[in-house]
C-alpha positions in Angstrom: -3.2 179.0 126.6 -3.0 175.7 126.5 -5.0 173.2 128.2 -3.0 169.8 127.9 -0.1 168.1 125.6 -0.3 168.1 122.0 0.2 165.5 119.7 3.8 164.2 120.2 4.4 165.6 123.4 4.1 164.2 127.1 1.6 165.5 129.9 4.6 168.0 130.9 4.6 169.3 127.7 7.6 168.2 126.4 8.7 166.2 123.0 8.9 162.7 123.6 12.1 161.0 124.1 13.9 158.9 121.5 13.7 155.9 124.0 9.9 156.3 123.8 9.3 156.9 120.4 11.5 153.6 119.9 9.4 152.0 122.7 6.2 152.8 121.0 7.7 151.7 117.3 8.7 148.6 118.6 5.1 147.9 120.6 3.9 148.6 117.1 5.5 146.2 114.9 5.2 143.2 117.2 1.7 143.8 117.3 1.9 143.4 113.5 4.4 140.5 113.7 1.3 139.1 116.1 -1.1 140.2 113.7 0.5 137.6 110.5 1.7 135.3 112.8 -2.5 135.0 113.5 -3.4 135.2 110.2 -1.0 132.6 108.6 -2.1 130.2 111.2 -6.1 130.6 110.6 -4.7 130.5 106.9 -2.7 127.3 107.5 -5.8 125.5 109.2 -8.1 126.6 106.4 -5.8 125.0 103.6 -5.1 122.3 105.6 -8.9 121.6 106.0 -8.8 121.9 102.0 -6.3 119.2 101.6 -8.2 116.8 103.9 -11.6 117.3 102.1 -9.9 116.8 99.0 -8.0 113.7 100.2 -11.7 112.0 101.3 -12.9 112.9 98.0 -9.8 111.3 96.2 -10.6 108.2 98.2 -14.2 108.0 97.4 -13.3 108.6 94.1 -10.7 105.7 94.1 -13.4 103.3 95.7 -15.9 103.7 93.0 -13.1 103.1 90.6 -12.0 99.8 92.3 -15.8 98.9 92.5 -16.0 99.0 89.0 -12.6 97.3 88.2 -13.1 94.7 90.3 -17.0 93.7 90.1 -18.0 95.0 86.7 -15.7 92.4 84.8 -16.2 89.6 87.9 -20.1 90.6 87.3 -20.0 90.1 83.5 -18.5 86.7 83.2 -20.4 85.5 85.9 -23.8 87.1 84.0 -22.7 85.8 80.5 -21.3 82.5 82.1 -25.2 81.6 83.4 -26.8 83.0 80.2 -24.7 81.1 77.3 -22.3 78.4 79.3 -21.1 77.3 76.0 -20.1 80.8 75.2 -17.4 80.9 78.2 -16.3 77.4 78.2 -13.0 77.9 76.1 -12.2 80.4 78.1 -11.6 78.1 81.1 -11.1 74.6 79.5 -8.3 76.2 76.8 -4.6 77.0 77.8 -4.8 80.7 75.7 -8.5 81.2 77.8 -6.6 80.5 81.2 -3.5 83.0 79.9 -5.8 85.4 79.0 -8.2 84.8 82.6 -4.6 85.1 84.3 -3.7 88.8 82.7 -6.9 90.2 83.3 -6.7 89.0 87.2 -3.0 90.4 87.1 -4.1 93.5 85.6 -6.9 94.4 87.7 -4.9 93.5 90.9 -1.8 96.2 89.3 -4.4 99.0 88.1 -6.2 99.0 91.7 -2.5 99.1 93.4 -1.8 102.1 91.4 -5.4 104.0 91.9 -4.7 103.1 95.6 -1.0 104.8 95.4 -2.0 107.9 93.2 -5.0 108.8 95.5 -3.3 107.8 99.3 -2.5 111.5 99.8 -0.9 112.2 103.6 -2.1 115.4 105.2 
């Protein structure tokens, strides 16, 4: 008394083939090959976004730090050279003031190279 196939067998009743249970393993496993292959993309484009928001912070980062290198010690000779002239003068008129002027300049120019090279990540 049965009214249709059972599980594993075809509408006439019989046991499926071997070509058919290979058929339906092989419709299976592509459809979990499609599945990663899916996944690891939306995976790829979510790290990837990752890396480019960390990249624009890396770069603000580096801006505020060339900001500061570069206008904090400009700003304070400039402030203490128009509050106490006298104070500065040897550091322009003397040979040691201009070596010294020279290494800062040369120092500032190499750290914000570096800062530049550490945070210039390519995505």
């Amino acid at each position: 008394m049965s009214t249709g196939p059972t599980a594993g067998q075809s509408a006439a009743g019989e046991p499926p083939g071997l070509r058919e249970q290979l058929g339906a393993t092989r419709d299976a496993a592509m459809g979990l090959v499609r599945a990663h292959l899916e996944l690891a993309r939306a995976e790829l484009s979510e790290i990837a976004d990752e890396v480019k928001r960390v990249a624009l912070l890396g770069g603000i980062a580096a801006g505020l730090l060339l900001f500061l290198g570069v206008f904090l010690p400009v700003g304070l000779l400039l402030v203490v050279s128009l509050l106490n002239p006298t104070y500065m003068k040897p550091l322009f008129t003397h040979a040691s003031g201009r070596v010294m002027l020279a290494v800062g300049v040369v120092m500032i120019v190499s750290g914000s190279l570096v800062i530049k090279k550490i945070v210039d990540i390519k995505v």
